[in-house]
C-alpha positions as a Python dict, from the first residue, in 0.01 Angstrom:
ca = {
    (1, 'X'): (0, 0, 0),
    (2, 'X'): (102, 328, -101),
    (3, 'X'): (264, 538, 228),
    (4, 'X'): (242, 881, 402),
    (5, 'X'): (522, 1051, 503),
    (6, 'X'): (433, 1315, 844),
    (7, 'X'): (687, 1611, 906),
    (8, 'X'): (651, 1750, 1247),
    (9, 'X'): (617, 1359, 1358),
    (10, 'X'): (648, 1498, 1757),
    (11, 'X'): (414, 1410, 2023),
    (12, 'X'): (57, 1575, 1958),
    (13, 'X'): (-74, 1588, 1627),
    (14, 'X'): (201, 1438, 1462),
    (15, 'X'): (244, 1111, 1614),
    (16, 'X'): (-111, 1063, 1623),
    (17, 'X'): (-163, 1160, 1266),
    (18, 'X'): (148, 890, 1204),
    (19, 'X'): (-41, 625, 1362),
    (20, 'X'): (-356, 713, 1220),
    (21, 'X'): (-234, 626, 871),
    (22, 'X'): (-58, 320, 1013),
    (23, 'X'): (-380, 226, 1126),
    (24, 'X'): (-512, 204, 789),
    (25, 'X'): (-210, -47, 697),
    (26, 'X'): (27, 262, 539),
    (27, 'X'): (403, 281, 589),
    (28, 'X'): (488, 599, 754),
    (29, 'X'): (811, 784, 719),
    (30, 'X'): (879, 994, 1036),
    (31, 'X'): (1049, 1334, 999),
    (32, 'X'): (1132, 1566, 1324),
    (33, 'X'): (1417, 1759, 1423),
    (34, 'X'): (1573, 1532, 1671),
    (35, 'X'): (1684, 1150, 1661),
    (36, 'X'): (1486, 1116, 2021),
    (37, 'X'): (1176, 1222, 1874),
    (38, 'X'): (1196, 1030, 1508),
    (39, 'X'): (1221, 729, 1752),
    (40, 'X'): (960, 779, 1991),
    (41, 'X'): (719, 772, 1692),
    (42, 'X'): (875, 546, 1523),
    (43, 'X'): (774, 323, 1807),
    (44, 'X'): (383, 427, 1778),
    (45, 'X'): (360, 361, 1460),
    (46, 'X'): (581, 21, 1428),
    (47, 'X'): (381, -92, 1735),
    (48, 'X'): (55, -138, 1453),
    (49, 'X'): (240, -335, 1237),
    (50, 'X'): (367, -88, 984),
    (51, 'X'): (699, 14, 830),
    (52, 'X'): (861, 300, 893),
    (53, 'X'): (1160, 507, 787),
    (54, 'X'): (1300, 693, 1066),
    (55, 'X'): (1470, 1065, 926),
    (56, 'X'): (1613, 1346, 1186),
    (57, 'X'): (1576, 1679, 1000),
    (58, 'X'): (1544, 2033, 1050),
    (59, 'X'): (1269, 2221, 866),
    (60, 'X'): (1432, 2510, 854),
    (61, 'X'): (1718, 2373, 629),
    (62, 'X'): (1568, 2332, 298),
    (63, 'X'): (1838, 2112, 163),
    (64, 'X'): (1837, 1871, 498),
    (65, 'X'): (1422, 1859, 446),
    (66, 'X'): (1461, 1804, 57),
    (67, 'X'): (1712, 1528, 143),
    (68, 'X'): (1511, 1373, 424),
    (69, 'X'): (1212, 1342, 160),
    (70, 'X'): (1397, 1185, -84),
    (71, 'X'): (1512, 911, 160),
    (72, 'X'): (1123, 897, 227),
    (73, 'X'): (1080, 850, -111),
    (74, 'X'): (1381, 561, -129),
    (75, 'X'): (1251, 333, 182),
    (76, 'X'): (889, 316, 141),
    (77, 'X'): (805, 426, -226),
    (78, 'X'): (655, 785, -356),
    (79, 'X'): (386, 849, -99),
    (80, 'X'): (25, 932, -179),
    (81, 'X'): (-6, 1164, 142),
    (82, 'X'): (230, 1421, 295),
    (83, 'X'): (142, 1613, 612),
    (84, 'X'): (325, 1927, 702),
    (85, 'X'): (277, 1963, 1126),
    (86, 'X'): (610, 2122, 1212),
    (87, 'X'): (559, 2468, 1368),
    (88, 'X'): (710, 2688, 1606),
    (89, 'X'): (431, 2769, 1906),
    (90, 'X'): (557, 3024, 2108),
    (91, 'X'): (321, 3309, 2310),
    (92, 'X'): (502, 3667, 2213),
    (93, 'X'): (318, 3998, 2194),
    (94, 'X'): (358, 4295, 1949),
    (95, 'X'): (736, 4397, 1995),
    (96, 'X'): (816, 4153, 2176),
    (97, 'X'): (1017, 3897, 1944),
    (98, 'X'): (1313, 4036, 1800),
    (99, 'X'): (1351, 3983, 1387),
    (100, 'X'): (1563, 3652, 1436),
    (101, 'X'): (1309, 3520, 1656),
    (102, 'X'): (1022, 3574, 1420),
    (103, 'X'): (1238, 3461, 1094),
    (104, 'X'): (1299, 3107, 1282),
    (105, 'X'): (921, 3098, 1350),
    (106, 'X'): (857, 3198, 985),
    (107, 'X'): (1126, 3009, 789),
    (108, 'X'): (956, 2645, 1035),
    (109, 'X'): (570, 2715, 1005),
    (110, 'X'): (553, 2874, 658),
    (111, 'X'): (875, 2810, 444),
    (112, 'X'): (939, 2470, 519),
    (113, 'X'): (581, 2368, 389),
    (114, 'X'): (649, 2556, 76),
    (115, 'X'): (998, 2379, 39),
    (116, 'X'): (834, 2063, 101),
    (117, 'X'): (528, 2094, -124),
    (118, 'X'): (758, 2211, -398),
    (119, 'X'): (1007, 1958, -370),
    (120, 'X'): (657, 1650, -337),
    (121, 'X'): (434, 1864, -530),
    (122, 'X'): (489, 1699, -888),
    (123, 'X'): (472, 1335, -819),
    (124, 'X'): (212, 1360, -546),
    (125, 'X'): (30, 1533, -849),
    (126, 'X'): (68, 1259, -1110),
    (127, 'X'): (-38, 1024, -835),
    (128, 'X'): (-349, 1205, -739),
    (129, 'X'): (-217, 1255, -350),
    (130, 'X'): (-237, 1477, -117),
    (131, 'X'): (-44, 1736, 69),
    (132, 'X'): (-179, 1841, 443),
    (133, 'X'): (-58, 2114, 648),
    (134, 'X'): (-128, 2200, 1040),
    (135, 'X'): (-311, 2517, 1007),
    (136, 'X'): (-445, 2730, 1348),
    (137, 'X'): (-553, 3062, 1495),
    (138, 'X'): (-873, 3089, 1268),
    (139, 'X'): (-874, 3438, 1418),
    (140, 'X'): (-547, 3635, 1521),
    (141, 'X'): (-439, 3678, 1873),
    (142, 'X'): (-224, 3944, 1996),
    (143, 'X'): (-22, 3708, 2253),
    (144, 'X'): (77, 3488, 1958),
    (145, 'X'): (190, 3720, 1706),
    (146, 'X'): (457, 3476, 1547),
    (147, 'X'): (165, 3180, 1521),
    (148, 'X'): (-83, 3420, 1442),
    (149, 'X'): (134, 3494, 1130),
    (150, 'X'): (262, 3209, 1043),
    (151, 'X'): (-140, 3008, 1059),
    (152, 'X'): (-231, 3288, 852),
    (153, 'X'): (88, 3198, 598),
    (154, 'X'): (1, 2817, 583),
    (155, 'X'): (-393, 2936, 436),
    (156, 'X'): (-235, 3180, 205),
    (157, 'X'): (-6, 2901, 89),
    (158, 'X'): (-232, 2660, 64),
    (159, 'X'): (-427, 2889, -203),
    (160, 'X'): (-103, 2945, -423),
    (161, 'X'): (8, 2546, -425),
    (162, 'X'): (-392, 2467, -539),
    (163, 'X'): (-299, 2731, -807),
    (164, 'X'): (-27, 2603, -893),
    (165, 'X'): (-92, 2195, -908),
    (166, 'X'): (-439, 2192, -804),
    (167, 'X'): (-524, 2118, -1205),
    (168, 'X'): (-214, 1881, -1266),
    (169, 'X'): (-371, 1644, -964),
    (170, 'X'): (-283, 1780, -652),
    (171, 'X'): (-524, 1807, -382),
    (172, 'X'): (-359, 2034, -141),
    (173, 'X'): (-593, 2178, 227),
    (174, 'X'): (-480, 2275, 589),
    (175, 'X'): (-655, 2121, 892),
    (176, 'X'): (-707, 2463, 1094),
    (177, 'X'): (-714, 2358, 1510),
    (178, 'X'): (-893, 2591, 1649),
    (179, 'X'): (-855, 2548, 2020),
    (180, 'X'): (-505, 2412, 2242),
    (181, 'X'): (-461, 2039, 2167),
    (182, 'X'): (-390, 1833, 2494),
    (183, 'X'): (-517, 1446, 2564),
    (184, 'X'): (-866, 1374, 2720),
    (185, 'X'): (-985, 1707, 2620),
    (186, 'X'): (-1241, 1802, 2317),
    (187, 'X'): (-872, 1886, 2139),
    (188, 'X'): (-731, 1523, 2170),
    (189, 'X'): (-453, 1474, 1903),
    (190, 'X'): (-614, 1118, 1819),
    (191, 'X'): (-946, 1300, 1761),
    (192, 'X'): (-765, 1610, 1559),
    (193, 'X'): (-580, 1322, 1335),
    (194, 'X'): (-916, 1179, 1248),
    (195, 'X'): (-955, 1512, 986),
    (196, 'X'): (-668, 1393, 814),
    (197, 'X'): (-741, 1066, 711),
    (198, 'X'): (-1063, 1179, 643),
    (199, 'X'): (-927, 1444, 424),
    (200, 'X'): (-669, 1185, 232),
    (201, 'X'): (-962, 888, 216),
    (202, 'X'): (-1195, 1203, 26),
    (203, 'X'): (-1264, 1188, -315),
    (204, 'X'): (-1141, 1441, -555),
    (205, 'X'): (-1520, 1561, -621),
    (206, 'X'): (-1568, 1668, -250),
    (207, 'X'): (-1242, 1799, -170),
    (208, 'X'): (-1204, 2122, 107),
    (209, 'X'): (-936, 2312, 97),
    (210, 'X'): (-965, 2390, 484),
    (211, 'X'): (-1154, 2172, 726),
    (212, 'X'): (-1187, 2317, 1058),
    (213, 'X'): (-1182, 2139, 1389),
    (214, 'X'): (-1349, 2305, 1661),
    (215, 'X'): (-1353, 2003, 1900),
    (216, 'X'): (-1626, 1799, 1745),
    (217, 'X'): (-1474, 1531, 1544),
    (218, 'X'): (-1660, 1392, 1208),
    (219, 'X'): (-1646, 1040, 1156),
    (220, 'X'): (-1878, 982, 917),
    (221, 'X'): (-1618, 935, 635),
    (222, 'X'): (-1471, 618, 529),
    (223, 'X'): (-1407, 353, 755),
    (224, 'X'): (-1024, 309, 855),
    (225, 'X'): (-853, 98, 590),
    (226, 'X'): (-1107, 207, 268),
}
């Protein structure tokens, strides 16, 4: 089967969107910054009976993310999903992160999904797959001025990539969170992750281009596996 390949794979969405796919029977490959956390999804997902590939890599380096997805690409075969979750959540008022601080938090939650859709973008296309990204803050908050920003980047990107390889095949939408995400609350990660398969296992002729979760989760989509 055809895998999925999750960037961001930390604890939270990530990991749960990882074994959500596994779930279904898909390989995963596992991309994150550190080694520690590669592994510690890694052993979600292997724990369902899945292959992995395991691949430490920092967003913000567009060569080490171009390289990581090729290795993807290499273990497990060209995926037909790719989820962008990486994403820098930090709480900083107006003036209060300096121009570094705010270029990190840019160059993680907004240029790294375009480097990644661009580098994906063309076979996912031919293969009629999909490209998810973690979108947030449906309305802009003036304690997180970086996310705020940055959420607001990933919808506005989402829009160009549809333009640009929505006709070739591409079918391209963020999943915006609208509320914290912790376990055992009406923002559990496992319920969150539910959106995205539902979102991969959609036809063509009912795709959304943003599906909100507001803490109700829909699962009156296909049934895992289908």
């Amino acid at each position: 089967m055809p895998g999925a390949v999750v960037i961001g794979a930390g604890p939270g969405i990530g990991r749960s969107v990882a074994r959500r796919f596994a779930a279904a029977g898909m390989p995963v490959a596992l991309i994150a910054r550190s080694r520690a956390t590669v592994d510690a999804a890694a052993e979600a997902v292997e724990a369902l009976g899945v292959r992995t590939a395991r691949l430490p890599a920092d967003v913000s380096d567009a060569a080490a993310l171009r390289g990581a997805l090729d290795a993807a690409a290499e273990a497990l075969g060209p995926p037909d999903v790719v989820v962008y979750n990486a994403a820098v959540v930090r709480a900083d008022r107006p003036g209060e992160l300096d121009v570094r601080g705010h270029e990190h938090a840019w160059s993680v939650n907004v240029v790294g999904a375009l480097t990644a859709a661009a580098h994906v973008a063309p076979e996912l296309a031919r293969r009629g797959g999909a490209f998810l990204v973690t979108g947030g803050m449906p309305e802009p908050k003036a304690e997180y001025v970086s996310l705020s920003l940055g959420k607001a980047g990933v919808r506005t990107l989402v829009e160009l990539l549809h333009q640009e390889y929505g006709s070739r095949g591409l079918r391209v939408a963020s999943v915006t969170v609208a509320g914290p995400v912790a376990p055992g609350t009406a923002f559990d990660p496992d319920e969150i992750a539910e959106c995205y398969w539902q979102l991969h296992a959609r036809p063509a002729s009912g795709w959304q281009r943003e599906v909100r979760y507001d803490g109700r989760p829909d699962r009156s989509g296909p049934a895992p596996g289908r």
